[in-house]
N, CA, C and O of each residue as an XYZ file, in Angstrom:
700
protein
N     -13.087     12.284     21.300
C     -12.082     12.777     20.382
C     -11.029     11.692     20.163
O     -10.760     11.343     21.313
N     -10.395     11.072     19.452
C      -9.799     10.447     18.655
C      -8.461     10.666     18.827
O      -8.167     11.846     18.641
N      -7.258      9.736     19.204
C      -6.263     10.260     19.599
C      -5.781     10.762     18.356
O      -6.266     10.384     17.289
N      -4.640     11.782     18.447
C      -3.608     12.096     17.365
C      -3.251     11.248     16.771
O      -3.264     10.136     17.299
N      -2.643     11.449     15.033
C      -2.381     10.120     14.647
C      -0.594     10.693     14.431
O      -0.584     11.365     13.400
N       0.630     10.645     14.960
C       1.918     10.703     14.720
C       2.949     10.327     13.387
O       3.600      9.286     13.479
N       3.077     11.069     12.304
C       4.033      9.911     11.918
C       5.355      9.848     12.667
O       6.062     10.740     13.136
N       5.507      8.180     12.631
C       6.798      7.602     13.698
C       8.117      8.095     12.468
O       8.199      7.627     11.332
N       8.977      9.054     13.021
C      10.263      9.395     11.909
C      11.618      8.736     13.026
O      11.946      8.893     14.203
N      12.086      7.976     11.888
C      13.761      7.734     12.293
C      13.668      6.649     12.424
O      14.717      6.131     12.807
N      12.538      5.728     12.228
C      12.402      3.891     13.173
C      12.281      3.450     11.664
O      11.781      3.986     10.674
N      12.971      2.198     11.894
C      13.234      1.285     10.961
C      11.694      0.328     10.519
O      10.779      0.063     11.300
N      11.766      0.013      9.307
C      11.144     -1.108      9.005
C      11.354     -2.430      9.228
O      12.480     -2.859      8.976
N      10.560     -3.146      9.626
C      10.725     -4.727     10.048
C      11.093     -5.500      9.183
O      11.900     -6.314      9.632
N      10.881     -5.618      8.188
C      11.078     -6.319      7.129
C      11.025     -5.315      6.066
O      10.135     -4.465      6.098
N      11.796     -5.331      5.232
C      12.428     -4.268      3.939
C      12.917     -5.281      2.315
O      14.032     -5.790      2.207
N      12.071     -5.364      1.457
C      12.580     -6.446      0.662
C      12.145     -6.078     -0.762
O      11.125     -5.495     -1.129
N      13.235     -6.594     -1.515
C      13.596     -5.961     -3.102
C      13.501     -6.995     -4.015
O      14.494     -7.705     -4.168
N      12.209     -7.280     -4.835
C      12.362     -8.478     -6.267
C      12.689    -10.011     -5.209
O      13.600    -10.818     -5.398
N      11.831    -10.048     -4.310
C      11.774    -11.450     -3.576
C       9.840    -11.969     -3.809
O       8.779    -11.369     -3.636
N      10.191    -13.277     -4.245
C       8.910    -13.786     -4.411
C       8.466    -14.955     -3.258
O       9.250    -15.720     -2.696
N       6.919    -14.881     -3.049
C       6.722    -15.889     -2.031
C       7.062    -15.713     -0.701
O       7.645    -16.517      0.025
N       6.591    -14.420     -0.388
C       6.724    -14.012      0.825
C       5.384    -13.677      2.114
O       4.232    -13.367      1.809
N       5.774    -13.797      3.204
C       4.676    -14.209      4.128
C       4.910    -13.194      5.684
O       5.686    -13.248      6.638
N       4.257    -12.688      5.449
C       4.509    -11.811      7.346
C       3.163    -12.144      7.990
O       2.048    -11.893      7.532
N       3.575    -12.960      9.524
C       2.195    -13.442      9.604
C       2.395    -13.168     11.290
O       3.477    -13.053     11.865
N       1.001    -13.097     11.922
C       1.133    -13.215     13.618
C       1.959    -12.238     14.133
O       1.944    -12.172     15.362
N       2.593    -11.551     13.622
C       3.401    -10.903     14.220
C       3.026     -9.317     14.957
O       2.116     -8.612     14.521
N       3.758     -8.986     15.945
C       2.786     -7.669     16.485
C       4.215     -6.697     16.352
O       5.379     -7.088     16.445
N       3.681     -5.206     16.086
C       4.898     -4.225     15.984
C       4.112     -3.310     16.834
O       2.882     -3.282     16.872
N       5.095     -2.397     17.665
C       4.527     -1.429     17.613
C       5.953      0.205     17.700
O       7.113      0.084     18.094
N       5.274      1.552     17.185
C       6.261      2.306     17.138
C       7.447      2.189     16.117
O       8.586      2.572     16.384
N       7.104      1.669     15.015
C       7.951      1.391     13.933
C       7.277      1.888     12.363
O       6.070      1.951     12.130
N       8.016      2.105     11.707
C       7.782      2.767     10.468
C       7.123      2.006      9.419
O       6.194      2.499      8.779
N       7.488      1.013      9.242
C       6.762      0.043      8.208
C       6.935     -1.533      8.949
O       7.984     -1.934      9.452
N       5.776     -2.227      8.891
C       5.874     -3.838      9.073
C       6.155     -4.273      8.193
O       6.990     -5.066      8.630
N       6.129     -4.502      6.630
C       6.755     -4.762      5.888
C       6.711     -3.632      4.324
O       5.701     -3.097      3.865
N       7.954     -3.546      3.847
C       8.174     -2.428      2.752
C       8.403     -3.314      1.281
O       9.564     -3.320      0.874
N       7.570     -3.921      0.609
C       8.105     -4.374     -0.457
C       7.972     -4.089     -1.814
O       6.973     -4.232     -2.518
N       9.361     -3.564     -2.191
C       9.636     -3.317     -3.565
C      10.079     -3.965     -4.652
O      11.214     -4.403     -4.843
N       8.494     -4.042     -5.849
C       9.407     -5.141     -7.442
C       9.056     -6.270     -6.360
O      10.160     -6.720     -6.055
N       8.263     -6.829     -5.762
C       8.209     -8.053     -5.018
C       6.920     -9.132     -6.184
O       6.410     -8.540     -7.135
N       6.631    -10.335     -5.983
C       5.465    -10.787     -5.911
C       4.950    -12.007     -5.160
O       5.589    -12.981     -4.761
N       3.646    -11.735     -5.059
C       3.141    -12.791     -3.878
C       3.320    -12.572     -2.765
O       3.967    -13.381     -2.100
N       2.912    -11.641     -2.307
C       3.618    -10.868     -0.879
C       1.734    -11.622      0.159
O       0.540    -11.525     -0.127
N       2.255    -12.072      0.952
C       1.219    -12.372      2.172
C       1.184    -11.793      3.143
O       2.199    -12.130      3.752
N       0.305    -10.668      4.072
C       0.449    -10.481      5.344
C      -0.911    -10.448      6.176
O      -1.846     -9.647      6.157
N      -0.729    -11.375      6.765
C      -2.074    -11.270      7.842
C      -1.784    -11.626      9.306
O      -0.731    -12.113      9.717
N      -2.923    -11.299     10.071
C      -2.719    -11.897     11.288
C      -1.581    -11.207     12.298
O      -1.051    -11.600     13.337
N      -1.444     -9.853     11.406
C      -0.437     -9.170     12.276
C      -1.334     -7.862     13.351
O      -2.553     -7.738     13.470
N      -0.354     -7.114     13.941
C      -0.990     -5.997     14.825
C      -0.167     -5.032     15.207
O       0.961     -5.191     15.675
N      -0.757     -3.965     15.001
C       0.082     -3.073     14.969
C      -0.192     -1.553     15.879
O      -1.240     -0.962     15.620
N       0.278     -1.248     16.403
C      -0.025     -0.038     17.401
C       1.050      1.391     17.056
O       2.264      1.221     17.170
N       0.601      2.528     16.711
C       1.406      3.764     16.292
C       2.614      3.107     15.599
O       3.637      2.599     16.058
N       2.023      3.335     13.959
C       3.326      2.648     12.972
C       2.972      3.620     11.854
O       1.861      4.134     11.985
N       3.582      3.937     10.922
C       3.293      4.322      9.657
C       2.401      3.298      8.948
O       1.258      3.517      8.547
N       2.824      2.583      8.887
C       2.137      0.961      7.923
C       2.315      0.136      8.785
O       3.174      0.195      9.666
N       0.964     -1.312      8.496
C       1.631     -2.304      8.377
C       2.019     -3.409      7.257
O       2.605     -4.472      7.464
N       1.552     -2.901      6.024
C       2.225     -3.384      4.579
C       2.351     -1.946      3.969
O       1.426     -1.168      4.201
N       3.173     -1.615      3.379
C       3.792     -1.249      2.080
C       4.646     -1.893      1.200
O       5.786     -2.359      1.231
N       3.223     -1.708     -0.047
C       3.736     -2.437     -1.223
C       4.146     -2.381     -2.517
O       3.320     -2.928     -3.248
N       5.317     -1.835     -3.243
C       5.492     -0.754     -4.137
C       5.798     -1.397     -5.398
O       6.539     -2.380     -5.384
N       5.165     -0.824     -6.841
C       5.310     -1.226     -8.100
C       5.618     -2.854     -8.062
O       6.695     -3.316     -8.441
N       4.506     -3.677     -7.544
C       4.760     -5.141     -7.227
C       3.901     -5.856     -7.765
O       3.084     -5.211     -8.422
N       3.686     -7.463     -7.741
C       2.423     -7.769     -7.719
C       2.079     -8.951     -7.414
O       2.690     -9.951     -7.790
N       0.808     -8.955     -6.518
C      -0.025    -10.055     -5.775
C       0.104    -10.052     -4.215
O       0.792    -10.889     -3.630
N      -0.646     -8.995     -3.525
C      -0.575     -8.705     -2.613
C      -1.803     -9.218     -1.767
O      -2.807     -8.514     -1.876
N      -1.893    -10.184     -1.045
C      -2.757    -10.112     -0.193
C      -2.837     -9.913      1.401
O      -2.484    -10.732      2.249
N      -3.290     -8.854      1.574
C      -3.491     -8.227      2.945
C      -5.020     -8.470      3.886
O      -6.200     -8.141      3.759
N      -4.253     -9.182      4.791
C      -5.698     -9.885      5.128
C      -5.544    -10.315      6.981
O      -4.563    -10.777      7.564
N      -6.951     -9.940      7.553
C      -7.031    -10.270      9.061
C      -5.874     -9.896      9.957
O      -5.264    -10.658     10.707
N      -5.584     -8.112      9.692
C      -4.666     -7.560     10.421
C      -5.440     -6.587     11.348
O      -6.397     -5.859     11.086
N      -4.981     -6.716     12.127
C      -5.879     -5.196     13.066
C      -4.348     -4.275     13.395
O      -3.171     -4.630     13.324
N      -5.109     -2.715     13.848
C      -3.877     -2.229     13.882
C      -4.918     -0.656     14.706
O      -6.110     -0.364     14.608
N      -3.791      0.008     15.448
C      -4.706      1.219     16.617
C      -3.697      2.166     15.955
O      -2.784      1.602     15.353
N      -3.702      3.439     15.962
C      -3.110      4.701     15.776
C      -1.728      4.524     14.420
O      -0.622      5.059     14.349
N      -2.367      3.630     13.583
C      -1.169      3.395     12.461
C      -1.668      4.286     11.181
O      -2.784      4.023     10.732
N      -0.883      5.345     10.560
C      -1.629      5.767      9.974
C      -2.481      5.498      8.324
O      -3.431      6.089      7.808
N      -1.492      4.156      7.777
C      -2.144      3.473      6.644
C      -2.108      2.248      6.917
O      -0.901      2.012      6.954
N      -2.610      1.374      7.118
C      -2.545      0.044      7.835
C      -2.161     -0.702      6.234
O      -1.395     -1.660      6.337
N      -2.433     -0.495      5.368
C      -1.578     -0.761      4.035
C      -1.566      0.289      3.081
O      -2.549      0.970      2.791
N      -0.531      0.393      2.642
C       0.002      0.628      1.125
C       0.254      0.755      0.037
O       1.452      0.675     -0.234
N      -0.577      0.972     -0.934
C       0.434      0.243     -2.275
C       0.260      1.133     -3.382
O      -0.740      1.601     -3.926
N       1.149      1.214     -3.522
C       1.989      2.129     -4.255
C       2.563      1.823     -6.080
O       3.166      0.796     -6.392
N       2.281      2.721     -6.891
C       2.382      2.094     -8.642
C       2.924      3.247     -9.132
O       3.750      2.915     -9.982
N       2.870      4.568     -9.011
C       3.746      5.240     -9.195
C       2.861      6.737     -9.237
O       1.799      6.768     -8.616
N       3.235      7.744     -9.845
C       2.301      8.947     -9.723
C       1.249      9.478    -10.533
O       1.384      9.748    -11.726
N       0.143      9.634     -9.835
C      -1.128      9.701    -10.449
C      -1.124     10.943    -10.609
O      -1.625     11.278    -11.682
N      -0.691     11.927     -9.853
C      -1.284     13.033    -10.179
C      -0.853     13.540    -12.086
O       0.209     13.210    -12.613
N      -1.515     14.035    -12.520
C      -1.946     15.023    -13.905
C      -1.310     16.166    -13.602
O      -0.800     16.645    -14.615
N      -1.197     16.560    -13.007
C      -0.063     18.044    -12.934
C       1.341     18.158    -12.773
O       2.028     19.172    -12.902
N       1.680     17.042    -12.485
C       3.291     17.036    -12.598
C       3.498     17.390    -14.031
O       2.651     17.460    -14.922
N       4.645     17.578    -14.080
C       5.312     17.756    -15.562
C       6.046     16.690    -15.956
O       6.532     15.938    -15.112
N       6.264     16.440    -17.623
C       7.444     15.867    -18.074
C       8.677     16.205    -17.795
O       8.732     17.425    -17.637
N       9.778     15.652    -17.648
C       9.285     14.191    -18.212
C       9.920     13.324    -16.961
O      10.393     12.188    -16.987
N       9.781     14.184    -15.925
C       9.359     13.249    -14.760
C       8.425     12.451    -14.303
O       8.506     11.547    -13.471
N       7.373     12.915    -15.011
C       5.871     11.930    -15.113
C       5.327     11.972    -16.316
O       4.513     12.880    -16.482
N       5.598     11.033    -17.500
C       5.287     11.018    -19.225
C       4.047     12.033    -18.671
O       3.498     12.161    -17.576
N       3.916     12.569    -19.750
C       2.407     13.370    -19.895
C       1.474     12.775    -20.141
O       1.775     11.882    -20.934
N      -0.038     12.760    -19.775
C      -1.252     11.789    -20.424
C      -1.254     10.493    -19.177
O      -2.238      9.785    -18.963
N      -0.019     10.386    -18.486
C      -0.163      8.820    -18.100
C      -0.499      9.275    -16.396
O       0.547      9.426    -15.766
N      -1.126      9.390    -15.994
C      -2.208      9.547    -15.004
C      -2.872      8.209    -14.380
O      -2.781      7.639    -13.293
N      -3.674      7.949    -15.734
C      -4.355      6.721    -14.969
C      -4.006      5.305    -16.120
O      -4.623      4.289    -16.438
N      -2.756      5.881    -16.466
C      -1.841      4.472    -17.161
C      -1.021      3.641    -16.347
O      -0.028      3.981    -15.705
N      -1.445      2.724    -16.422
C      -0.182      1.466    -15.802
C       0.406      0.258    -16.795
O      -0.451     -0.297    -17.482
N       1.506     -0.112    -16.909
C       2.351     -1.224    -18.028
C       2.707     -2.236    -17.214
O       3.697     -2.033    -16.510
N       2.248     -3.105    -17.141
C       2.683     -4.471    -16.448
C       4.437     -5.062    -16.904
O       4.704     -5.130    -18.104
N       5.170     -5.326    -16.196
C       6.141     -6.274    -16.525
C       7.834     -4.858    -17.158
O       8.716     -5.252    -17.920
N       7.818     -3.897    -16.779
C       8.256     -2.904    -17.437
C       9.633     -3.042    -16.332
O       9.441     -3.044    -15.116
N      11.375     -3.182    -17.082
C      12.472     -3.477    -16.693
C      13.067     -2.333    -16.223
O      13.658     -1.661    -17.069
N      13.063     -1.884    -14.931
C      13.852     -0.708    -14.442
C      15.271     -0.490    -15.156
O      15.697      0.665    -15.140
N      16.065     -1.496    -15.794
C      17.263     -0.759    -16.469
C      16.959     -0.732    -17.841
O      17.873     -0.282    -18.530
N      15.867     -1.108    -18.488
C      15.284     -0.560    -20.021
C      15.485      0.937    -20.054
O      15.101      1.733    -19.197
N      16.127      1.198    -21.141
C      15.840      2.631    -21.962
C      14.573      3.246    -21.550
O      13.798      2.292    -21.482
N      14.120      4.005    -21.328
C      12.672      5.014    -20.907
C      12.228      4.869    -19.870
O      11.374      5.694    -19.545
N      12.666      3.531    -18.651
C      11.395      3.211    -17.990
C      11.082      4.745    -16.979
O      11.847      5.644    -16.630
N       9.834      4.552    -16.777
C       9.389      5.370    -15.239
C       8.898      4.655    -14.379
O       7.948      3.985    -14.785
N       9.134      4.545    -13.474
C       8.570      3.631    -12.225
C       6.760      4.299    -12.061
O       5.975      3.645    -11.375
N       6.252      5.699    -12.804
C       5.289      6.249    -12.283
C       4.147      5.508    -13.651
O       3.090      5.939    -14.112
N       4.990      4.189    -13.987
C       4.228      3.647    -14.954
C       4.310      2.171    -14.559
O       3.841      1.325    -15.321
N       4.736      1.913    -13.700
C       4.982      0.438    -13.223
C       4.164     -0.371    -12.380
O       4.420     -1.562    -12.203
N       3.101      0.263    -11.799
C       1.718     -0.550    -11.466
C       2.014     -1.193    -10.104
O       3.060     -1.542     -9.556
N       0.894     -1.222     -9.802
C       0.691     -2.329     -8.329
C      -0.197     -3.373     -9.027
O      -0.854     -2.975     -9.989
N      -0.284     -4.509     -8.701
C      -1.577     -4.844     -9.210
C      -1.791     -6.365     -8.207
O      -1.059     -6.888     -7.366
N      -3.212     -6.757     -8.789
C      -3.619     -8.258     -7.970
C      -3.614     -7.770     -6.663
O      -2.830     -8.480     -6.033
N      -4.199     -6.729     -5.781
C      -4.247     -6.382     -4.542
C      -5.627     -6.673     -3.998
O      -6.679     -6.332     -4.539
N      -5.487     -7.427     -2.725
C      -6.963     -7.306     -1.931
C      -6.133     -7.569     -0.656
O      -5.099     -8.195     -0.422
N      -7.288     -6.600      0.311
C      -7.341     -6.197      1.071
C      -8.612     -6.430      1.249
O      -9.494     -5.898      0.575
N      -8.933     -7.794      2.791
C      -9.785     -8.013      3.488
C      -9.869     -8.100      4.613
O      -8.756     -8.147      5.137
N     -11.071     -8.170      5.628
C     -11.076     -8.802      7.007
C     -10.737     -8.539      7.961
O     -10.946     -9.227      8.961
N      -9.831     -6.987      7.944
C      -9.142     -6.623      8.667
C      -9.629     -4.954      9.691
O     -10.520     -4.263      9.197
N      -9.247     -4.681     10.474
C      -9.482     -3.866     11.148
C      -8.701     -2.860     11.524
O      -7.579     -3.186     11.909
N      -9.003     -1.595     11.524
C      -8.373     -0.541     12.008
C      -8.721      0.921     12.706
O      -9.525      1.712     12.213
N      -8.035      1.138     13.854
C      -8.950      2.402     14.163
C      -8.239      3.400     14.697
O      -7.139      3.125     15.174
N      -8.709      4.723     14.724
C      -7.616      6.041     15.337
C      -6.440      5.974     14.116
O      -5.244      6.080     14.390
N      -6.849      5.818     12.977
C      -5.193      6.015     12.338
C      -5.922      7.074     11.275
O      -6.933      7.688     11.618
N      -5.158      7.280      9.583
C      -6.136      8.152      8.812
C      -7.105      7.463      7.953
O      -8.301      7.728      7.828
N      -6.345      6.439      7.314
C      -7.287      5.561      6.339
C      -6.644      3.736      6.342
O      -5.481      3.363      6.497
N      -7.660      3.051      6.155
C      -7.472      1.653      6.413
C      -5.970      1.230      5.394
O      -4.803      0.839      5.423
N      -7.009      1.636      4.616
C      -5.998      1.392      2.789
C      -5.701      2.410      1.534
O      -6.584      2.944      0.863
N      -4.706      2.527      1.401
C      -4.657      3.487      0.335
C      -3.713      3.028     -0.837
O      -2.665      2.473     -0.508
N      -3.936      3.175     -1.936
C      -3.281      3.221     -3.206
C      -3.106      4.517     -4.270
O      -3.556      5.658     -4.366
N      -2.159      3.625     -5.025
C      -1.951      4.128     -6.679
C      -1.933      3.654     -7.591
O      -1.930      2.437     -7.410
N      -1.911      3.989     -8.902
C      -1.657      3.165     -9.564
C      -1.785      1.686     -9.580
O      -0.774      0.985     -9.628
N      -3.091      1.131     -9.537
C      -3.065     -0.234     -9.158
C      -4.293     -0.656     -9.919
O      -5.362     -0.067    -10.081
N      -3.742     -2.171    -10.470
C      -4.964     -2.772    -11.483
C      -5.854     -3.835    -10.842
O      -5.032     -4.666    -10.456
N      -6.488     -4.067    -10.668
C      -7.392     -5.298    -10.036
C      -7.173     -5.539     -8.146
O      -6.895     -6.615     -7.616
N      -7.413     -4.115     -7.374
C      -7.646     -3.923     -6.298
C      -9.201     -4.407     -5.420
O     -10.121     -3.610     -5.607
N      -9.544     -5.680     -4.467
C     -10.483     -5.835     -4.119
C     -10.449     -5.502     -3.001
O      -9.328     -5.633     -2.510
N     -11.628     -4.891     -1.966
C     -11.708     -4.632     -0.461
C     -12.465     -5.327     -0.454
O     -13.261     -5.270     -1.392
N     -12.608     -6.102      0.323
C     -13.912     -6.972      1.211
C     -13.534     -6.980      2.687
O     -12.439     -7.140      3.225
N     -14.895     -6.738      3.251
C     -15.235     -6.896      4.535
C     -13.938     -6.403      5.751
O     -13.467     -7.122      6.633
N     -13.652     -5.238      5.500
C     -12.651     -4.336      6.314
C     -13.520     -3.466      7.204
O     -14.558     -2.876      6.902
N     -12.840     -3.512      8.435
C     -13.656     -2.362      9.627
C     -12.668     -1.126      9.880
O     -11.453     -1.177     10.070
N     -13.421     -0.113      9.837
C     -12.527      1.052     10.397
C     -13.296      2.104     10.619
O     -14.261      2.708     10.152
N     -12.249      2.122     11.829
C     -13.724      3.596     12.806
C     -12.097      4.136     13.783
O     -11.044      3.630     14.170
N     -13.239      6.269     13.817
C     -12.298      6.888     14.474
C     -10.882      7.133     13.400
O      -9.696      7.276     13.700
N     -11.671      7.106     11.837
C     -10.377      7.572     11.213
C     -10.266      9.025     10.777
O     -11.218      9.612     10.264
N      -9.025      9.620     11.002
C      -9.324     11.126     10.531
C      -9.253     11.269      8.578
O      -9.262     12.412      8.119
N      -9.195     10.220      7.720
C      -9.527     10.725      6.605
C     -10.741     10.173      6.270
O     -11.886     10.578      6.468
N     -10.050      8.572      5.397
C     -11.264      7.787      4.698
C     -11.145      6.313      5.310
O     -10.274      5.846      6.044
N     -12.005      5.879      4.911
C     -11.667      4.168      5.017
C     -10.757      3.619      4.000
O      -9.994      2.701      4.303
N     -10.786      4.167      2.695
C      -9.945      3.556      1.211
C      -9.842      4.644      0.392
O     -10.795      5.416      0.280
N      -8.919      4.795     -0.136
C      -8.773      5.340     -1.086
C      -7.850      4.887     -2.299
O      -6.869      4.166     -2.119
N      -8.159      5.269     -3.300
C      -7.310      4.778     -4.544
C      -7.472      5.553     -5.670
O      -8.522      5.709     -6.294
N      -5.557      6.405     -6.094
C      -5.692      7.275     -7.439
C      -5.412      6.630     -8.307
O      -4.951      5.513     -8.074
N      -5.621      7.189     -9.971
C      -4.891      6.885    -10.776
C      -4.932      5.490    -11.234
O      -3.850      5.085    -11.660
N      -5.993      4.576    -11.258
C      -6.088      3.301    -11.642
C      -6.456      3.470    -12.348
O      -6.845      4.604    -12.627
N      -6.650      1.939    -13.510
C      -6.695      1.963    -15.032
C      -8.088      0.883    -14.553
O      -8.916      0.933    -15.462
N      -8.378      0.310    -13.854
C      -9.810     -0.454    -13.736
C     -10.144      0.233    -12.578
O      -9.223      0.643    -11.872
N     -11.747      0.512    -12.129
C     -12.072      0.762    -11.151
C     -12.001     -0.270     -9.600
O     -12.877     -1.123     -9.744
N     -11.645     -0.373     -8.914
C     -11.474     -0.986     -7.759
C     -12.538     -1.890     -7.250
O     -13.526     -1.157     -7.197
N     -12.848     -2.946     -6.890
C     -13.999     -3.538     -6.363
C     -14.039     -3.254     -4.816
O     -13.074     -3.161     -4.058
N     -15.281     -3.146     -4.542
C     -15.367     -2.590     -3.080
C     -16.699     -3.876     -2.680
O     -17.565     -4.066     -3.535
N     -16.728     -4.402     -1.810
C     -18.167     -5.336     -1.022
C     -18.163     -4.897      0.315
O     -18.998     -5.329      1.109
């Protein structure tokens, strides 16, 4: 049986970062913390080579783009990455979520522009390789995200999936 998977509430994120480009979290080990890194409006975000033991994440990556997540292992974390574009689901209502835009995403869209919705603002350029995870729910999960690759990820002893991804406008590559 598979230990419990916890979410950790009240613990800080390690790194927390807003519209910063050229960024790198590497080697580093967490454990019992909420996010290894949280980045929002970022691009070029790097994280590998990290480890992680009972965490929420160890990347979350929100309405950003160029994420590569790569050669992290991680035990009882429950998304070992992140990434996040805004809301997929079809049943929300307007005009908290435009109507129709489900599996729409707009590249390059200015949070203080007239109309914007962030549930239209995309993840995109994401892969996720090489990496390992086990006892948590799922390796990787998304939204809203355009040109998502998995290659060669291990995960065992998870209580959901290995990957999942809503609401994209291209289908995801999986090897």
């Amino acid at each position: 049986m598979a230990p419990a998977v916890k979410k950790t509430k009240g613990a800080a994120s390690l790194i927390y970062l807003q519209q910063c480009r050229n960024v790198v979290l590497a080697d580093s080990q967490m454990e019992n913390i909420a996010h290894g890194i949280l980045a929002m409006r970022c691009e070029n975000v790097s994280v590998h080579g990290n480890r992680g033991i009972h965490c929420n994440t160890i990347t979350t990556f929100t309405r950003s783009e160029g994420l590569r997540h790569y050669d992290n292992w991680s035990r009882q974390v429950i998304y070992q990455c992140v990434f996040r574009g805004g809301s997929p689901d079809p049943s929300r209502k307007a005009p908290s979520v435009p109507l129709g835009s489900s599996a729409k995403v707009t590249r390059g869209l200015d949070p203080k522009a007239e109309g914007y919705s962030h549930h239209l603002a995309g993840a995109y350029d994401i892969q996720i390789s090489n990496n390992y995870a086990e006892y948590g729910r799922t390796l990787a999960w998304g939204n809203k995200a355009r040109e998502a690759v998995f290659d060669g990820n291990v995960s065992r002893f998870m209580t959901d999936y290995s990957y999942g991804i809503e609401g994209c406008e291209k289908r995801p590559f999986f090897q």
